[in-house]
SEGUZA-678954 format. One record per atom (N, C-alpha, C): x, y, z. Coordinates in steps of 0.05 Angstrom, whole numbers, plus 5000, padded with zeros to 4 digits. Atoms other than C-alpha are relative to their C-alpha. Layout:
N
XYZ/...
END
This chain:
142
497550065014/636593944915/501650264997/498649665007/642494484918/500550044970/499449945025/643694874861/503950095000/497349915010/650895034823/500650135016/498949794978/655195394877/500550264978/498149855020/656396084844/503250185013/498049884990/661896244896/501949735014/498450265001/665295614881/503650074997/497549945001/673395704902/502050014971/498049965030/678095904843/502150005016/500850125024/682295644809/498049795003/501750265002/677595064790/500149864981/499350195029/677794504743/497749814999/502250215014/672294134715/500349814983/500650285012/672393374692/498449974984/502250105012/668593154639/500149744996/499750325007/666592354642/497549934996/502650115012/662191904608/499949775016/500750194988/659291354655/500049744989/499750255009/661790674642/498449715017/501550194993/658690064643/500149895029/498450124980/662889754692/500050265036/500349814970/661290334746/497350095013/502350064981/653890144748/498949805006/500350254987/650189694780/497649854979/500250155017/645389234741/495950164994/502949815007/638689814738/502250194990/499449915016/644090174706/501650345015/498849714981/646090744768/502449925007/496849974996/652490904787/500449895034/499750174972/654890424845/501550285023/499549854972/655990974910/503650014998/497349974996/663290854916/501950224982/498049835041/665491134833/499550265015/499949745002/663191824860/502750035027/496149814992/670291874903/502649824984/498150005018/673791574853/500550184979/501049765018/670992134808/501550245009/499149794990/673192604866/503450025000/497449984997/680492294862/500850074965/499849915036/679892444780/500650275001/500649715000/677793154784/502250095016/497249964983/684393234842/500949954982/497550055016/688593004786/500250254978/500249815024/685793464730/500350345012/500249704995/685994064778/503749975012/496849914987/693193954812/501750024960/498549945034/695493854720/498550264994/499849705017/691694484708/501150225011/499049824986/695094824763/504349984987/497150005019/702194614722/502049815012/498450204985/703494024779/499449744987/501250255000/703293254777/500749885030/499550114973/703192784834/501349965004/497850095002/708892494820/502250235008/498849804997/712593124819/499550205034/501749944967/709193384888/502349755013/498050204985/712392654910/502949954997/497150015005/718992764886/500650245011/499349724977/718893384929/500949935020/500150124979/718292904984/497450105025/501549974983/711393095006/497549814984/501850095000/705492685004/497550025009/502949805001/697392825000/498549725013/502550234992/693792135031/496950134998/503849864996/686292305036/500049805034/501550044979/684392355113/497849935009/502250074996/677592405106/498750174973/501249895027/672192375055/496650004996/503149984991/665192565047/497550084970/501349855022/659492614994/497449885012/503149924991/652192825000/498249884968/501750095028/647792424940/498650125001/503249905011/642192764911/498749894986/501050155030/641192484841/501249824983/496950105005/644691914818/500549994966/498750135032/648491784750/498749784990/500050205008/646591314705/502249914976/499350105033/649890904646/500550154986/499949895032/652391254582/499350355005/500949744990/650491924624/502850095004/497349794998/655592484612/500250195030/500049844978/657492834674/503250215006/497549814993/662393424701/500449975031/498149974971/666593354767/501650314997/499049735000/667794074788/501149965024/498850044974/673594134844/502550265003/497949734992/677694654877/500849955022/499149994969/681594794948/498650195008/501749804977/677195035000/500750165015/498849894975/681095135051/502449865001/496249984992/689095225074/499449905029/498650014975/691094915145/503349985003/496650095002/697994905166/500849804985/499350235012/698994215153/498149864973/502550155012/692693995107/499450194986/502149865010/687694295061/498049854994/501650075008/681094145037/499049944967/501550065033/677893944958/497550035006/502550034997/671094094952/499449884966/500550155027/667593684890/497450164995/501449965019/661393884851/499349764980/499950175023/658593294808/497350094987/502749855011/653093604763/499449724962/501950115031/648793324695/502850124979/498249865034/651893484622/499850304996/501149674996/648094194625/502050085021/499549854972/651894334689/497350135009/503049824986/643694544711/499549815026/501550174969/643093924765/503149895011/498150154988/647393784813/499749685014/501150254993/647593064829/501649915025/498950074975/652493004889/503050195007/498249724997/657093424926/502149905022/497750224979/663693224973/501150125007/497549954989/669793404998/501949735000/497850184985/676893035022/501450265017/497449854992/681993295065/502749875000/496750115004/689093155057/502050135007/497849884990/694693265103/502249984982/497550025012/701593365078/502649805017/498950144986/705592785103/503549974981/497550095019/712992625083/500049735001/499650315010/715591905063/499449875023/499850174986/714991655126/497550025021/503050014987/707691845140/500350295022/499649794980/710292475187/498650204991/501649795002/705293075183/502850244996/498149715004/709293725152/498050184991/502549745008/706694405135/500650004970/500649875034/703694585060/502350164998/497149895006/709594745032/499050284981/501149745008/709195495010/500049994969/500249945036/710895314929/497149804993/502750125003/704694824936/497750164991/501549724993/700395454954/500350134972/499449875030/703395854901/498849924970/500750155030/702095374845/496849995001/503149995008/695095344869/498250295005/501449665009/694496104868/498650125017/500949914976/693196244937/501650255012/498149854987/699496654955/499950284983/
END
């Protein structure tokens, strides 16, 4: 089982959620899918602690789809179990970047599953554009 990255990308923003009924299955674990809905949570709380919202990104006229998405289980969640979603940008491409996730215990001591997305930068009409350079900025790359 991996341990806590300690050369986990900055900035970073950590989620804190308490496991709802309704997101496990009926022994009480967390149904497979909630952990990238978790990952699209933790994207929200890190693009607001960077001083963006989505909305605002889309009234730029650029848009983030998720391309592709990936997580590695180790240990799963259960029920009423507090957990932290840790997430940052991995990586810059022209057009795209990466999120890497972190989903750890209440301690942050176990990590229980680990992911990514990538997400091009498309405009309104689905057309691939490049990361716009105040994007970058806001997330403290430049």
């Amino acid at each position: 089982m991996p341990k806590l990255s300690e050369n986990f990308p900055q900035p970073e923003a950590w989620h804190k959620h308490k496991v709802f009924y309704g997101e496990t299955d009926a022994m009480g674990v967390v149904y497979y899918a909630n952990y990238l809905k978790w990952f699209e949570i933790a994207r929200n709380t890190y693009i607001s602690q960077q001083g963006l919202t989505y909305s605002e990104i889309e009234a730029k006229g650029v848009f983030l789809p998720v391309r592709e998405a990936h997580c590695r289980y180790y240990k799963p969640a259960h029920f009423d179990e507090i957990i932290y979603i840790r997430a940052a940008i991995s990586e810059w491409k022209r057009a795209s970047f990466k999120f890497i996730y972190e989903i750890t215990n209440y301690e942050k001591s176990i990590v229980l599953a680990l992911g990514y997305t990538i997400h091009p930068c498309v405009d309104k009409k689905g057309k691939p554009i490049a990361v716009p350079s105040w994007l970058k900025q806001a997330c403290s790359i430049i």
